[in-house]
N, C-alpha and C positions, 0 to 999 in steps of 0.2 A: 042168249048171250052170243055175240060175235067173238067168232072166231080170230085168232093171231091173224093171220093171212086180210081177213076183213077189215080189222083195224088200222093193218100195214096199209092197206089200197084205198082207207079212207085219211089218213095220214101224208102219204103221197102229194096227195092234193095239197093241202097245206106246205108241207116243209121238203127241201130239198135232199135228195140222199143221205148226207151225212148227219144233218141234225135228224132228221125222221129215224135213221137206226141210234141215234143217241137218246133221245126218247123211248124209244123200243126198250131200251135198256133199260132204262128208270122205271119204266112201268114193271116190270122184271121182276127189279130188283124190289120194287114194294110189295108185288102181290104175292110173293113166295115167303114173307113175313122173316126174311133172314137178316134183316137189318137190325133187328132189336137183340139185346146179349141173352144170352143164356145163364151159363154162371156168374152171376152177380157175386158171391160170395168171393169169387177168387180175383177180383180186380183192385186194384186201388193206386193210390198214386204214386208214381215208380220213385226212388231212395236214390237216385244216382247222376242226377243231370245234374251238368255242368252251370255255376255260377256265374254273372257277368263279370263278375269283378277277379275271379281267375284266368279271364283272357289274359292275354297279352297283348301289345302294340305292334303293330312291325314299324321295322325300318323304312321298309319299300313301300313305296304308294301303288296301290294297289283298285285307285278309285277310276283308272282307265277301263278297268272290267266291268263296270257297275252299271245298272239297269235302276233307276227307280222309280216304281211302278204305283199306283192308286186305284182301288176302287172305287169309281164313280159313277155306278148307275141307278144309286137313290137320290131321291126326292125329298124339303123339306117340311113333308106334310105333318110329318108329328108334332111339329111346333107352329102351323098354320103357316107354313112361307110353299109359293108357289116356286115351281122349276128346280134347278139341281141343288141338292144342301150344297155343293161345294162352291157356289156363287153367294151361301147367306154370308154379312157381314159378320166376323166373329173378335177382331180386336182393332178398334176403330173403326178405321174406314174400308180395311183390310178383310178380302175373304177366306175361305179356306183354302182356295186357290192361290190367292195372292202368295200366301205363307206358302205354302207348296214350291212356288214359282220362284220364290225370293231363295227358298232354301240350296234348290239348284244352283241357281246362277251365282250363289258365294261360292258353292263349293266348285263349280267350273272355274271362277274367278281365280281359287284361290289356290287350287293344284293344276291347273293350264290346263282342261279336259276338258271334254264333251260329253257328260252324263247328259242321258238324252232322261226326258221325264214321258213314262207309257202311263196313258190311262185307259183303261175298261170302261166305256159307259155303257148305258142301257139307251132303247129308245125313246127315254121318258127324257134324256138328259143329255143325247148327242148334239144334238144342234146347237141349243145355246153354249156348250161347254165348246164345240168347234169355235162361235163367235168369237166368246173371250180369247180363243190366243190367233183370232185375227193379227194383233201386232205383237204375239209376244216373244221376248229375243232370245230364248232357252229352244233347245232343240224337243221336240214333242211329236211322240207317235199315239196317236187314237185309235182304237178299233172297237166296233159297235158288238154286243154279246147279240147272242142269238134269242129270238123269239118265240115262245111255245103256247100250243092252245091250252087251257085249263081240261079237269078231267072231272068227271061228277063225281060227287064225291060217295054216293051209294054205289056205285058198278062199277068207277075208277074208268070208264070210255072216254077215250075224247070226246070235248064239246068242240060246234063250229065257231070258232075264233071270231068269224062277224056275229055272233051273236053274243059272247060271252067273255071277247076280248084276246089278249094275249099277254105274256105276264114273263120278262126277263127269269129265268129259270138259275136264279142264286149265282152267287162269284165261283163257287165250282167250274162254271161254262167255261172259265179263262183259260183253263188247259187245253180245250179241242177248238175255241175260237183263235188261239193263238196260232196253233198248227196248220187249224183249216183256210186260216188268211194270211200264211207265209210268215209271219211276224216274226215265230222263235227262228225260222231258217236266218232270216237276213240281220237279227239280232249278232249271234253266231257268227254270223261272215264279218261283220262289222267288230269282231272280239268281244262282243260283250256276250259275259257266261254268267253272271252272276245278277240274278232278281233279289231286290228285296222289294216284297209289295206289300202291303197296308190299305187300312182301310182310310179313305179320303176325310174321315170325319175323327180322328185319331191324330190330335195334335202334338201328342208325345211319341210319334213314329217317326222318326229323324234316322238319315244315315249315319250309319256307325265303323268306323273305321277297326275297330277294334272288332265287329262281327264279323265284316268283312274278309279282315285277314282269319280270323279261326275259321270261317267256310272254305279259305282255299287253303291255308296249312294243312289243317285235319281231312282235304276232301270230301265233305260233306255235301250229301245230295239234295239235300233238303232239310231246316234249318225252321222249326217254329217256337218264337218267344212266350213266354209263359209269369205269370206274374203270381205271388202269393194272394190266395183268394178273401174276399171278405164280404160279408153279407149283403153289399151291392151286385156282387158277381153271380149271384145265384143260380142264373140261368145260362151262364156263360159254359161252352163247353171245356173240355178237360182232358187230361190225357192219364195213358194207364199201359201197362204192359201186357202183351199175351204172348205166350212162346218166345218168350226173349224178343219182341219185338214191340218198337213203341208206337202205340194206336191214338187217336183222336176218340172221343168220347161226347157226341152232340146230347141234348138232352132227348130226343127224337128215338133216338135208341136207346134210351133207358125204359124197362117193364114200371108200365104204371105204379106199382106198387113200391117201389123204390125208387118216388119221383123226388120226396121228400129227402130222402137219404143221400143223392144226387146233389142237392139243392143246398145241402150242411156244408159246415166246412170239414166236419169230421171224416169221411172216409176220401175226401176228393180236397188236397190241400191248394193245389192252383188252378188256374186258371187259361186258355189260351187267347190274346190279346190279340190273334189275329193279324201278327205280323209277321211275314213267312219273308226266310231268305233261299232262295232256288237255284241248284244250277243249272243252269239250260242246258248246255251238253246230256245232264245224267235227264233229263227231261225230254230231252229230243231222242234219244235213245230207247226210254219206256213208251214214249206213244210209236214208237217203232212198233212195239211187239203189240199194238192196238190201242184205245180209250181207256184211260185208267179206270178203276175201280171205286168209285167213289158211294159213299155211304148217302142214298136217299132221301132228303127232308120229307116230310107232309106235312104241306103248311095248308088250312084250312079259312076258306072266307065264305062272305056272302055276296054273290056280284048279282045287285039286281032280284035280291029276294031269294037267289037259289046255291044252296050249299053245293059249294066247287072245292076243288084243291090244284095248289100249285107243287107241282114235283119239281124240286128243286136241291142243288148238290154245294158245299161249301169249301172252298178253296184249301184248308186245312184239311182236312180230311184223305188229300193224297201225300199225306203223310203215313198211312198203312201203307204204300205203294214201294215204298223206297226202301231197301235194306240199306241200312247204314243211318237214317234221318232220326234227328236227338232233337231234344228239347233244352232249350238255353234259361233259364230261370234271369230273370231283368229286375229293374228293382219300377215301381210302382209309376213313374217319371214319364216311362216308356207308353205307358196308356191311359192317354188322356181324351178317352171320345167326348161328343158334345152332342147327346141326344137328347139331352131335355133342356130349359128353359135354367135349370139349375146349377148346370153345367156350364153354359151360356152363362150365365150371372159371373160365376168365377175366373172364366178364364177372360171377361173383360174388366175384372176388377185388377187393384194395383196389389195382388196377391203375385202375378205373373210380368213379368216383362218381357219385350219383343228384343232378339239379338238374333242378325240376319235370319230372322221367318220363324226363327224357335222362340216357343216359349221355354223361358226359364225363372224358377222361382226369384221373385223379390229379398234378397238379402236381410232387408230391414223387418221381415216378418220371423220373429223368434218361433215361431208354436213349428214344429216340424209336420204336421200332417194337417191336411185342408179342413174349413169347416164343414161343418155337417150343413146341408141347405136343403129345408124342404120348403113346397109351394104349394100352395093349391090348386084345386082346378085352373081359379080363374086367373091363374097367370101360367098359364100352360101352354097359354098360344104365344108369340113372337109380338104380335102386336099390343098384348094387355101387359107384358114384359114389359115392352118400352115406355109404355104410359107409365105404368110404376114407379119404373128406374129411369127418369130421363139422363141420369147422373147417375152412374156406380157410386155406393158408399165406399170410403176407406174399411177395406177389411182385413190388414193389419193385423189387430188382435182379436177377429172373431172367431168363437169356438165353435158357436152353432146357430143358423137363423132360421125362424120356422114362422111363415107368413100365411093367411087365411084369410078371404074374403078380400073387400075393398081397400086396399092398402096407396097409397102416395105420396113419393117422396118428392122434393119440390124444387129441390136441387141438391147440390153435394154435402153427403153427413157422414157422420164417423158411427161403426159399430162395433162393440166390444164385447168380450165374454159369450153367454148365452141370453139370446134377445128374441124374446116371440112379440110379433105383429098379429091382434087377431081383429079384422075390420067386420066381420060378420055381421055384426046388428048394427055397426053404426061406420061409415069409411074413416078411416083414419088417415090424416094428411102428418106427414112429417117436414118441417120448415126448414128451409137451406141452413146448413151452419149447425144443426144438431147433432149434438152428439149423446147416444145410446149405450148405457152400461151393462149387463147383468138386469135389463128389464122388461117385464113383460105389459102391453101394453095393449088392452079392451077396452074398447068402447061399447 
């Protein structure tokens, strides 16, 4: 077994100074097994966090101080599209940048500011994400996260990075990349104290003026939204109290045995949506006193036949960090990621409308919560998607759609109630001009 000291001098090599003792740390904090709870029995989801809708407005515009920020350092391989998800098309012609981009420049528009928009990308997504705002006229700060070798996943040693790769080490990295490439300084000089950052693929993370002011009324150092959980959320993490202090809850650090119990809605009622509001001030002041403290992932693959792990840390979770930081309870609106083909399906359907770069619900749809949409495999990928749907149906009044096999619709149709598509034995084409009630339909 190599020794601390041998690891350090083979690490060296690879990474420079400060990310090589940031790693130091991760590995740390895994092999001492302190990252997982102990008392399970005494946790559960705190009785006391603040509503959205018991904000308040202010009077003062207060969007001079604002930062908003995206993580963009994934890819959209889960639905077969090459290069940054934040470039896939997601309503029209429109990407998720677009919407991003658009969002700013109304709200510079329209309270006379200069919210600059910051993104995080990864290596995987720097370049082409710099391309896009070759001409774009919103003020834009980028900065690339740091890169780490994989670690075996029997001894946890690093492997050599030309053999085995290197792998953006989670949105955690954003607190010491920001520090260690001046970012938070010159934010700060320019008066901007206040992050709200999001995930790039979360089309219902919009500025909100009404957070904004409760972060600087109440002083708040840090600020993560939370939404009531439902059996889609499963594995989304959570939040819980220890010692009068409110903690982040990944599933990573939940004892196997109580994966399940994690996974209920029963002992764990929400959820965290992964939209953090920060103040830079109270944040330039804790990486004063060193690298925050950040709770560990183990994320395991296979690169190339050989079981590796990527040590990686998540943005929420320096929410233990900060005395004083609460959770805001949002209402559902607030989190609208788009990671599957399903999701995709609805936010380009005329369930949603575009108003400068937000979606917001369709009026003319009475049912107050979305339909249920399941898919199969083979429309998993982005391309057998579009073959399908060359044309979104009207979904208006659909409750539930659950599609299998070879499915085709052949231009614009209407769907209503609960409607299963099963193409398995035989493709099923659907003719422009159709309209679907309450029917299920095998060939």
């Amino acid at each position: 077994m190599q020794s601390k000291k041998e690891i350090e001098n083979v690490l060296n090599c690879w990474l420079p100074g400060p990310q090589c003792e940031q790693f130091l740390q991760m590995l740390a904090h895994v092999q001492d097994k302190s990252f997982k709870v102990k008392d399970w029995s005494s946790i559960h989801s705190p009785d006391d966090l603040v509503g959205y809708d018991s904000l308040e407005e202010s009077s003062s515009n207060n969007y001079s101080r604002l930062v908003i920020g995206k993580l963009n350092g994934g890819l959209g391989t889960s639905m077969g599209c090459a290069g940054p998800k934040s470039l896939i098309k997601v309503k029209g012609e429109k990407t998720f940048m677009d919407l991003i981009v658009e969002q700013v420049r109304q709200l510079n528009a329209k309270w006379n500011k200069d919210i600059p928009l910051l993104l995080m990308n990864s290596f995987y997504t720097d370049k082409e994400t710099a391309a896009f705002f070759d001409s774009c006229d919103v003020p834009v700060m980028t900065f690339e996260q740091n890169m780490f070798p994989r670690v075996d996943a029997e001894s946890f040693l690093p492997l050599n990075p030309d053999e085995c790769g290197w792998y953006p080490p989670g949105h955690g990295d954003f607190y010491n990349c920001m520090e260690q490439q001046g970012i938070l300084r010159r934010l700060i000089e320019q008066g901007k104290d206040i992050l709200f950052m999001s995930n790039v693929d979360n089309l219902g993370a919009v500025a909100d003026s009404k957070i904004l002011n409760h972060m600087i009324k109440k002083k708040i150092p840090f600020l993560i939204e939370v939404t009531p959980k439902t059996p889609a959320d499963i594995k989304g993490g959570t939040l819980y109290k220890e010692e009068g202090r409110l903690k982040l809850l990944e599933i990573a650090q939940v004892p196997d045995k109580h994966i399940d119990e994690f996974c209920s809605q029963e002992k764990f009622s929400i959820f965290n949506t992964n939209n953090i509001w920060i103040n830079l001030v109270a944040l330039e002041e804790k990486m004063q006193e060193g690298p925050l403290n950040l709770n560990v992932i183990v994320n395991r693959k296979t690169i190339q036949g050989k079981p590796v792990v990527q040590l990686e840390t998540a943005i929420g979770s320096a929410l233990d960090c900060f005395a004083g930081a609460v959770g805001l309870c949002v209402s559902r609106d607030r989190f609208m990621p788009v990671k599957k083909t399903e999701d995709l399906f609805l936010v380009q359907s005329n369930i949603f409308n575009l108003d400068e770069g937000r979606l917001v619900r369709n009026n003319e749809r009475k049912i107050s919560s979305l339909p249920v949409i399941i898919f199969g495999d083979t429309l998993s990928q982005v391309d057998a998607f579009q073959q399908c749907f060359p044309t979104i149906p009207d979904l208006l009044e659909l409750e539930a759609l659950d599609i299998a096999g070879q499915v085709r619709f052949e231009g614009a149709a209407s769907l209503k109630g609960q409607v299963g598509l099963n193409g398995n034995n035989k493709p099923i084409i659907i003719e422009s001009g159709r309209k679907i009630e309450n029917e299920r339909i095998e060939c």
